[in-house]
KEKE-3310 file (N, C-alpha, C; in steps of 0.2 Angstrom, whole numbers, plus 5000, padded with zeros to 4 digits):
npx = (4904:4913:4909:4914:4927:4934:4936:4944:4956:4962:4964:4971:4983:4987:4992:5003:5010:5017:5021:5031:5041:5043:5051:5047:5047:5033:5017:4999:4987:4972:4963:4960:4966:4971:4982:4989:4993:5002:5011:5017:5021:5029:5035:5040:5048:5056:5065:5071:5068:5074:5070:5052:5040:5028:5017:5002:4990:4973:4970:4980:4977:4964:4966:4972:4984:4993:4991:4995:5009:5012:5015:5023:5039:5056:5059:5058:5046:5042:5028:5018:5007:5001:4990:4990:5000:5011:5010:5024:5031:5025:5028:5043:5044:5040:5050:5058:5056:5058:5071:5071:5071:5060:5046:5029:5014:5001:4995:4988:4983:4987:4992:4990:5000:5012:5015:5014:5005:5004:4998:5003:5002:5010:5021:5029:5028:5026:5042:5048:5044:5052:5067:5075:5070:5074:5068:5052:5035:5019:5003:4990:4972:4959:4953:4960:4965:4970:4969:4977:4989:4984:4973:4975:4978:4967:4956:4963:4962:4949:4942:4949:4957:4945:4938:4946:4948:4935:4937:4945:4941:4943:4943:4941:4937:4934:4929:4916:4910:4916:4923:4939:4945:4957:4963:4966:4968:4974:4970:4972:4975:4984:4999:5010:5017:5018:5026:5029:5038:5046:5054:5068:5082:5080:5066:5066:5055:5039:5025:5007:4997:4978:4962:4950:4941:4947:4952:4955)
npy = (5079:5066:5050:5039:5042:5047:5036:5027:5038:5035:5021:5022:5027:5019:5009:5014:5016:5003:4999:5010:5003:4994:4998:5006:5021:5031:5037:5047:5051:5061:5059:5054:5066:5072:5063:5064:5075:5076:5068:5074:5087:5086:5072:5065:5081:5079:5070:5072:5065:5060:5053:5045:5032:5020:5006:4993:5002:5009:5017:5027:5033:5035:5046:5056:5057:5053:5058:5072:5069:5067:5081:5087:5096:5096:5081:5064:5055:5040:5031:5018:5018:5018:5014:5013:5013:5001:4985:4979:4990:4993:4982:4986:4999:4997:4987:4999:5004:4998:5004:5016:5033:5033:5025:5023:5018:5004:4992:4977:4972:4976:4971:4970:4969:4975:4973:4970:4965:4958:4952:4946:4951:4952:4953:4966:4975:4970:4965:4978:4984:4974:4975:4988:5000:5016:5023:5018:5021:5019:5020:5016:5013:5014:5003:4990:4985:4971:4960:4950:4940:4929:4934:4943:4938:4930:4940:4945:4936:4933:4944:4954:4950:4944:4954:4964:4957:4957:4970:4972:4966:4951:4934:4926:4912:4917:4928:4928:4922:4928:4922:4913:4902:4897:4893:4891:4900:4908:4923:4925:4935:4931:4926:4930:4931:4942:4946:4957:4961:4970:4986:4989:4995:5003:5013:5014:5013:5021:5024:5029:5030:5030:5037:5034:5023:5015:5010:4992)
npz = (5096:5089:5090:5081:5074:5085:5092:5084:5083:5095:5094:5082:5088:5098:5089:5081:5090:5089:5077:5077:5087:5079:5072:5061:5053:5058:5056:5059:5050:5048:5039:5021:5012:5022:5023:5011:5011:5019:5015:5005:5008:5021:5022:5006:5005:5015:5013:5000:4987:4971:4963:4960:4962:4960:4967:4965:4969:4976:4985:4985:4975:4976:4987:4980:4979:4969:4958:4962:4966:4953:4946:4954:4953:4947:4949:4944:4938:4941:4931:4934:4934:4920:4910:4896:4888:4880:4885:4889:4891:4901:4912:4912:4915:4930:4932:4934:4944:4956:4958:4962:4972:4982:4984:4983:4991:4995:5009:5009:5023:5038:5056:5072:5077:5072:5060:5041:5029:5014:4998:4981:4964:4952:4958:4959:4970:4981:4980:4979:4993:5002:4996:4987:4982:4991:5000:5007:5007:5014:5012:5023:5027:5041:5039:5035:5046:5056:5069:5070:5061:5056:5056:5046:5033:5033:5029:5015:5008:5008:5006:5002:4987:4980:4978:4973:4959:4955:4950:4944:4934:4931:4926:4934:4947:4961:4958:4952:4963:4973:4982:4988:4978:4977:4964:4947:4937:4922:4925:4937:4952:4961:4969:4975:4991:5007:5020:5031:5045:5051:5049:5038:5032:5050:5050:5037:5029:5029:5037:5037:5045:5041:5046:5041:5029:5016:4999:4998)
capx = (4909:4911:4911:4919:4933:4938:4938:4950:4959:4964:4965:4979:4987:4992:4996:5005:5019:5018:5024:5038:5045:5045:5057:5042:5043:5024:5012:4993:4982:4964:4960:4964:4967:4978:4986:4992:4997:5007:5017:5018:5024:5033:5040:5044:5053:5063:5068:5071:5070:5077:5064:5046:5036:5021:5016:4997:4984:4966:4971:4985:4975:4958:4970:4973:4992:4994:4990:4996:5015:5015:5015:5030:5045:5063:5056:5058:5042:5041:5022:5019:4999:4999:4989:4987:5007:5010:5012:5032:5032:5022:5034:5049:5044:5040:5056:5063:5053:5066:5078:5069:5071:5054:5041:5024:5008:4997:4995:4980:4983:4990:4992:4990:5007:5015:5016:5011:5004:5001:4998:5004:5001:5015:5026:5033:5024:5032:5047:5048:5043:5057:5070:5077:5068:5078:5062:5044:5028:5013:4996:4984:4967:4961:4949:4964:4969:4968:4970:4984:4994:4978:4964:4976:4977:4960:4954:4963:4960:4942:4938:4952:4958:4940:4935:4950:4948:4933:4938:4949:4936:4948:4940:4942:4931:4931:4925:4911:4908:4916:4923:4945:4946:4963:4962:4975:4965:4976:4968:4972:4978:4988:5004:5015:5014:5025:5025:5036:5037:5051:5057:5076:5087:5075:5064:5066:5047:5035:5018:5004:4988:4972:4957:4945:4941:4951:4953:4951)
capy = (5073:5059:5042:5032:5046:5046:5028:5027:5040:5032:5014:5023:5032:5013:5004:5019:5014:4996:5002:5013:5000:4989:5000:5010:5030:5029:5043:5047:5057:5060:5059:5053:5070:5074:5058:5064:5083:5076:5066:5080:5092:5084:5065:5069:5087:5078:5065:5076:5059:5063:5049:5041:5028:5016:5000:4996:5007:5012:5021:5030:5036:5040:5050:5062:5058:5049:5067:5079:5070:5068:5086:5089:5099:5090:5074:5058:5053:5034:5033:5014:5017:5020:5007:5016:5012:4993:4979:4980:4996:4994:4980:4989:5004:4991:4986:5003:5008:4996:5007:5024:5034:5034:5021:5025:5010:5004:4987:4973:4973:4975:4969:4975:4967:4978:4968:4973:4959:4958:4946:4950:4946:4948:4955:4970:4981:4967:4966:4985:4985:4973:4979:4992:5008:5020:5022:5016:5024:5014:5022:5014:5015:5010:4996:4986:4983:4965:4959:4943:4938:4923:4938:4946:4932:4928:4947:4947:4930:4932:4952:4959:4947:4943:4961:4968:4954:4959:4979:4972:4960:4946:4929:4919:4909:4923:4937:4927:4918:4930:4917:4911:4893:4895:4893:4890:4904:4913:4928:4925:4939:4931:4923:4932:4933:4945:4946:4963:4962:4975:4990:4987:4998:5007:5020:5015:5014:5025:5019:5033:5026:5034:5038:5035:5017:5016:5003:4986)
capz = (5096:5085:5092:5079:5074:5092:5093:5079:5083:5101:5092:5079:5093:5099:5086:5078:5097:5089:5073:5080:5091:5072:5067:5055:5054:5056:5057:5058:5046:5050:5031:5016:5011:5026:5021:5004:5010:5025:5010:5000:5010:5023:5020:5002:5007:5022:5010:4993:4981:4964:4959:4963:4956:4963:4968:4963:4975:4975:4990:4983:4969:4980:4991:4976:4981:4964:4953:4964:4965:4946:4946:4956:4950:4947:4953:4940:4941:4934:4932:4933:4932:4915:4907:4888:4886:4880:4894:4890:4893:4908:4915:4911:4923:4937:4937:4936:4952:4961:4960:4965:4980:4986:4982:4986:4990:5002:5009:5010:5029:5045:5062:5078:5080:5069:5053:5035:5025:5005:4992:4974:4957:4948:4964:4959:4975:4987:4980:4980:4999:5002:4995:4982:4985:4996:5005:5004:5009:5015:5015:5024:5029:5046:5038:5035:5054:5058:5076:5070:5056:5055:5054:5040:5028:5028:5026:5010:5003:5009:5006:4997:4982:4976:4976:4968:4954:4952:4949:4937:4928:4930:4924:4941:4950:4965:4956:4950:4968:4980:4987:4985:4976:4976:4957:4943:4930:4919:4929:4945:4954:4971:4967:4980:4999:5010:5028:5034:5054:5054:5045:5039:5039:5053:5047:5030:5028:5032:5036:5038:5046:5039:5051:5037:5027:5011:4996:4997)
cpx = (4907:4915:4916:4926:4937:4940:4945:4955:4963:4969:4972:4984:4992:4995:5002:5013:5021:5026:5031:5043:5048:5050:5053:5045:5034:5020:5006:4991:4975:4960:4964:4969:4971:4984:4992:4998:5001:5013:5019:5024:5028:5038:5043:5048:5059:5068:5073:5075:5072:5071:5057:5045:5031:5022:5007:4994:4980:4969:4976:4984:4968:4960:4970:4980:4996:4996:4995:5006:5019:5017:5022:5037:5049:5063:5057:5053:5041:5034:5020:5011:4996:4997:4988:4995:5007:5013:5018:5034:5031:5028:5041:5049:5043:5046:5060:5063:5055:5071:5077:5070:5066:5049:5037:5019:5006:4998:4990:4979:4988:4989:4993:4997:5011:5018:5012:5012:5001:5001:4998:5001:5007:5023:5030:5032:5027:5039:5051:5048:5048:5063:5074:5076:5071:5073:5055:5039:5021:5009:4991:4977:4965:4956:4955:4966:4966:4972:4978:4985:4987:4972:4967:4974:4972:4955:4957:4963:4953:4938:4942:4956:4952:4937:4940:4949:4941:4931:4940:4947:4941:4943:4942:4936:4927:4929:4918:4906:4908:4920:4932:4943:4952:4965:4968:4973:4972:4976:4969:4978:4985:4994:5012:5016:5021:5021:5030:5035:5043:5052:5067:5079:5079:5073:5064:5057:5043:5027:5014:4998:4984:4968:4952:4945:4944:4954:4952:4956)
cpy = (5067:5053:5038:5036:5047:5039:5026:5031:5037:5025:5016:5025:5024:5011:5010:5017:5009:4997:5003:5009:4995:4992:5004:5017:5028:5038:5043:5051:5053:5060:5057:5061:5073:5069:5062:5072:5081:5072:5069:5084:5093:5078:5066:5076:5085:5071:5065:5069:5063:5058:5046:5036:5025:5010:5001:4999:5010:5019:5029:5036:5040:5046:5056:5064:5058:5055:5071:5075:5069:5074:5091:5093:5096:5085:5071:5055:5045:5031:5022:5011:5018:5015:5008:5014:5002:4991:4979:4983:4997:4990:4983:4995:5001:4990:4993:5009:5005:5001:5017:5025:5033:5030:5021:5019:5010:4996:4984:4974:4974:4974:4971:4974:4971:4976:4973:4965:4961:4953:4951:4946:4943:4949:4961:4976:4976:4968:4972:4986:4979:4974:4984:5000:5011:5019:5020:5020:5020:5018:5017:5014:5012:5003:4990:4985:4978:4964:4954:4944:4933:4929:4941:4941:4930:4934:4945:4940:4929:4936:4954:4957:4945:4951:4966:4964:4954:4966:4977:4967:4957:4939:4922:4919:4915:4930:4934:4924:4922:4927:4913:4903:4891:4891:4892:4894:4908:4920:4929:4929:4939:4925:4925:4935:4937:4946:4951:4964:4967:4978:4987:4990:5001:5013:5021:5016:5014:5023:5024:5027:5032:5032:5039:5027:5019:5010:4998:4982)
cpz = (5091:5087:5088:5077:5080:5095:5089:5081:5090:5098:5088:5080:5094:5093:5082:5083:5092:5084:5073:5082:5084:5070:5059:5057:5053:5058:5055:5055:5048:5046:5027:5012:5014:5024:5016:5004:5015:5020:5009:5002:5018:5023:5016:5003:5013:5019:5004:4989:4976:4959:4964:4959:4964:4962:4968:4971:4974:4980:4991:4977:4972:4984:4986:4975:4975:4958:4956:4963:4956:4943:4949:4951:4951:4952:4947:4941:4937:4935:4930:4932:4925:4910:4898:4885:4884:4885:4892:4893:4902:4913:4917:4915:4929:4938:4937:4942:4956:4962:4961:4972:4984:4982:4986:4984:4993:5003:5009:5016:5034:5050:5068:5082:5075:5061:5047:5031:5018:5001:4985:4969:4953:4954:4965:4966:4981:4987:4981:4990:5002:5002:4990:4982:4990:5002:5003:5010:5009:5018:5018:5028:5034:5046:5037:5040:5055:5064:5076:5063:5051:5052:5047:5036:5027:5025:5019:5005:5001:5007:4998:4988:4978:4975:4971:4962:4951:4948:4945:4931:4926:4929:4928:4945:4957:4964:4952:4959:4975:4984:4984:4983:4973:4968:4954:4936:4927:4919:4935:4948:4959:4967:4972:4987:5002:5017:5029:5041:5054:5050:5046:5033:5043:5051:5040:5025:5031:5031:5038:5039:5044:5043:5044:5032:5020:5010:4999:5003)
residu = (UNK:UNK:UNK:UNK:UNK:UNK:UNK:UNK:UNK:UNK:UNK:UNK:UNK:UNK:UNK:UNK:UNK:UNK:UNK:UNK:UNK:UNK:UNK:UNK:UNK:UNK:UNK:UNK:UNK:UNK:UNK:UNK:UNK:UNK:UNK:UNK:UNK:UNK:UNK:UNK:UNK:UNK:UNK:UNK:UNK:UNK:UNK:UNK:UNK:UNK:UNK:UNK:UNK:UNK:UNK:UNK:UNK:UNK:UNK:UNK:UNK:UNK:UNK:UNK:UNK:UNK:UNK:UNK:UNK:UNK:UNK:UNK:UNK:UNK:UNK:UNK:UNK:UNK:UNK:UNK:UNK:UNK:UNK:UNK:UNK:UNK:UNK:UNK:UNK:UNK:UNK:UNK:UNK:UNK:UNK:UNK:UNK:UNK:UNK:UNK:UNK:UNK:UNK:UNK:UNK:UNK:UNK:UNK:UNK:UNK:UNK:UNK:UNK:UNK:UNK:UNK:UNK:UNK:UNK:UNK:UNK:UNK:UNK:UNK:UNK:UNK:UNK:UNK:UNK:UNK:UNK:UNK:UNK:UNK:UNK:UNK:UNK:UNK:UNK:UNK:UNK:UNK:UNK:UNK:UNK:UNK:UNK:UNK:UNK:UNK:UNK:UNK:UNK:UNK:UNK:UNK:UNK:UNK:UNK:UNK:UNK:UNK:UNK:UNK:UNK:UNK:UNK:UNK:UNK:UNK:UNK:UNK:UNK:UNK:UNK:UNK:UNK:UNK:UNK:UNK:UNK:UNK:UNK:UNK:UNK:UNK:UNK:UNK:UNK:UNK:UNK:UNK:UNK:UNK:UNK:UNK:UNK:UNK:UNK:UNK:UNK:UNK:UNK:UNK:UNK:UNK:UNK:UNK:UNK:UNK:UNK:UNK:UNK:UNK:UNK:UNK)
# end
């Protein structure tokens, strides 16, 4: 028996109801690697997009999800990770990841009230979760579950905004500190907040809980 995998798995049983009653399709994988195959070869097949694209994610990428749906057959894949293209380029499939069936991501956090919270940079993975995409897909791991709306927010001002700026050798005071100082750097990654307490229309986005800690 493993203690913490049964803990979790109980803990993502409920909040998983929470979810439901939000108006999520939600679902549990008991790995990142279940995660990626239960996309694969369920969501995407009951959804059959004509297009994909991304909003940014470690988790989306550690998943193996990232590779394995660029691979798909007559699928449109608008690959928005592609950082060897010029920033035009790059922008320019950001916005044309609005208008895909299926946009895949994860969140900074969630709430045991059934909420998904994120802070962006430039917006495009909010505004995608939002609205535009037919359907969206939120991977996420169960390190992200915060008890309030209060626990979120400072999880990701106080964990997940200084740690990503640091992945991404950004020249802000929290990636030298650790520490947010609500900055005005030229690098600063936080620039737009989203609160989503409800799926809308119902069922339009799919939130898979992971039973394993993932990204930031």
């Amino acid at each position: 028996m493993k203690p913490v995998q049964t803990f979790w798995d109980i803990k993502l049983g409920e909040i998983k109801e929470v979810f439901e009653d939000n108006g999520y399709t939600t679902h549990v994988a008991k790995s990142s690697a279940a995660a990626a195959s239960l996309v694969l070869d369920k969501i995407i097949p009951q959804l059959k997009p004509s297009s994909i694209s991304f909003g940014g994610s470690m988790t989306v990428v550690d998943s193996g999800l990232y590779d394995q749906v660029k691979k798909l057959n007559k699928v449109k894949v608008i690959d928005t990770y592609d950082y060897q293209i010029p920033r035009e380029e790059q922008i320019e499939r950001r916005r044309q990841a609005l208008l895909t069936d299926v946009f895949i991501t994860s969140a900074n956090a969630i709430t045991e009230e059934g909420e998904i919270v994120n802070l962006d940079g430039s917006g495009n993975r909010v505004a995608a979760m939002a609205f535009g995409p037919r359907n969206v897909v939120v991977l996420v791991g169960r390190n992200k579950l915060c008890v309030d709306l209060d626990a979120a927010v400072s999880r990701i001002k106080e964990y997940a905004a200084p740690v990503n700026a640091m992945r991404l050798k950004k020249k802000t005071p929290c990636a030298v500190t650790g520490k947010c100082a609500n900055c005005s750097s030229k690098d600063r990654i936080c620039s737009v907040w989203s609160i989503t307490e409800k799926s809308f229309p119902k069922g339009r986005i799919h939130v898979v809980l992971i039973n394993e800690d993932l990204g930031f």
